[in-house]
C-alpha positions in Angstrom: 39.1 -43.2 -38.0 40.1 -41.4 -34.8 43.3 -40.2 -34.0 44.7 -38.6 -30.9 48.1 -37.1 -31.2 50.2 -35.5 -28.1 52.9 -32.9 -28.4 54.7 -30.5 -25.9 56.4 -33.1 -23.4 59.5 -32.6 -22.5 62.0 -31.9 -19.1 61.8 -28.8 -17.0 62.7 -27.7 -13.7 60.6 -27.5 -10.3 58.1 -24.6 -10.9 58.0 -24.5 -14.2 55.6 -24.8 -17.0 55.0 -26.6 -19.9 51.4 -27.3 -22.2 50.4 -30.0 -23.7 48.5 -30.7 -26.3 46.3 -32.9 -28.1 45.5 -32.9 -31.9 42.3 -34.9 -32.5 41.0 -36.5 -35.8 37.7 -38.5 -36.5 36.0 -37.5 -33.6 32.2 -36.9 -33.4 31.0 -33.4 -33.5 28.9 -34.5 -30.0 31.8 -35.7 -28.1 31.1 -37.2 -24.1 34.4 -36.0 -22.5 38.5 -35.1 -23.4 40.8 -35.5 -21.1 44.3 -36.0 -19.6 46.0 -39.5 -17.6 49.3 -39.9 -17.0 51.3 -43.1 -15.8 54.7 -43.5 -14.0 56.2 -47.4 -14.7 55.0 -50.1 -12.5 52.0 -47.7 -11.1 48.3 -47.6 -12.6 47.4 -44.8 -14.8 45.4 -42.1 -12.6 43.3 -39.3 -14.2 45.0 -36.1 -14.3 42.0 -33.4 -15.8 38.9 -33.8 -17.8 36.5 -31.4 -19.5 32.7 -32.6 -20.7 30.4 -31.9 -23.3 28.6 -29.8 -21.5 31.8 -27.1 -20.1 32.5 -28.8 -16.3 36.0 -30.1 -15.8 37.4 -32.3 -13.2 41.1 -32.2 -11.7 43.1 -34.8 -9.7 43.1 -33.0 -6.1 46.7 -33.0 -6.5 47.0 -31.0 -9.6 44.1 -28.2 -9.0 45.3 -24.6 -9.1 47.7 -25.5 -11.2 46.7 -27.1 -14.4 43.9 -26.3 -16.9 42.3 -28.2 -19.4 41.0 -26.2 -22.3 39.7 -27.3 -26.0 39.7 -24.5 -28.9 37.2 -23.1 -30.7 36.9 -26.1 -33.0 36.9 -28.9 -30.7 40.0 -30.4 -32.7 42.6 -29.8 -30.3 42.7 -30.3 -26.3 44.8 -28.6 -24.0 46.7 -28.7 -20.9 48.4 -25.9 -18.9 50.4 -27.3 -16.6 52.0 -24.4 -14.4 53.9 -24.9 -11.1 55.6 -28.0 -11.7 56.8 -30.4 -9.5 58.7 -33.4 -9.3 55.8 -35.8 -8.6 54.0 -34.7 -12.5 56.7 -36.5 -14.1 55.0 -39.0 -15.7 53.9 -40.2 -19.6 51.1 -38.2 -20.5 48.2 -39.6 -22.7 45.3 -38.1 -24.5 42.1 -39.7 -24.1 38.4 -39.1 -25.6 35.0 -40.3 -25.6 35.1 -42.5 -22.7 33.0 -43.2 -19.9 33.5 -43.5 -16.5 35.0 -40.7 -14.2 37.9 -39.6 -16.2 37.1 -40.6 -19.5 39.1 -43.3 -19.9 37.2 -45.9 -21.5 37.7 -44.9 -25.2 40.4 -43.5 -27.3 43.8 -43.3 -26.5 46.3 -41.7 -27.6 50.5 -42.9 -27.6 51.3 -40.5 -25.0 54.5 -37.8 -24.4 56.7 -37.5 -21.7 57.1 -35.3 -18.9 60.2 -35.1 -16.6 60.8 -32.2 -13.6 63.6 -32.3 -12.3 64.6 -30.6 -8.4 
């Protein structure tokens, strides 16, 4: 019944920007958390942003000032700004909801998109 579904990956040079987002499906109208991992082959995936039912976020310390995680006004689609890019955020990007833990990582999933920055 849920469905996550990520869009707006794609290659770009150092210091550029790109969003991401997230079209959800199925989810409760009460939701715990939405956020953003990413994962570069042969490395775990690390938590990237994260917003929570009650409006506080949480950013990896490598990424703050630079991205922002935003949902709209109907809860159906998550965001993220990604601004300043560097070489180090290329990575494949997933969607994730309704988990626990610190980054919200222990529930939905979605297949991901791909983010290259190039030098």
């Amino acid at each position: 019944q849920v469905q996550l579904v990520e869009s707006g990956g794609g290659s770009v040079q150092a210091g550029g920007s790109l969003r991401l987002s997230c079209a959800a499906s199925g989810l409760p109208y009460s939701g715990y958390c939405m956020g953003w991992f990413r994962q570069v082959p042969g490395k775990e995936r690390e938590g990237v942003a994260v917003i929570y039912s009650d409006g506080s976020t949480r950013y990896r310390d490598s990424v703050k000032g630079r991205f922002t995680i935003s949902k709209d006004s109907a809860e159906n689609t998550l965001y993220l700004q990604m601004n300043s890019l560097k070489p180090g955020d290329t990575a494949m990007y997933y969607c994730v909801a309704e988990g626990g833990g610190l980054w919200c990582g222990a529930g939905y999933w979605g297949q991901g998109t791909q983010v290259t920055v190039s030098s």
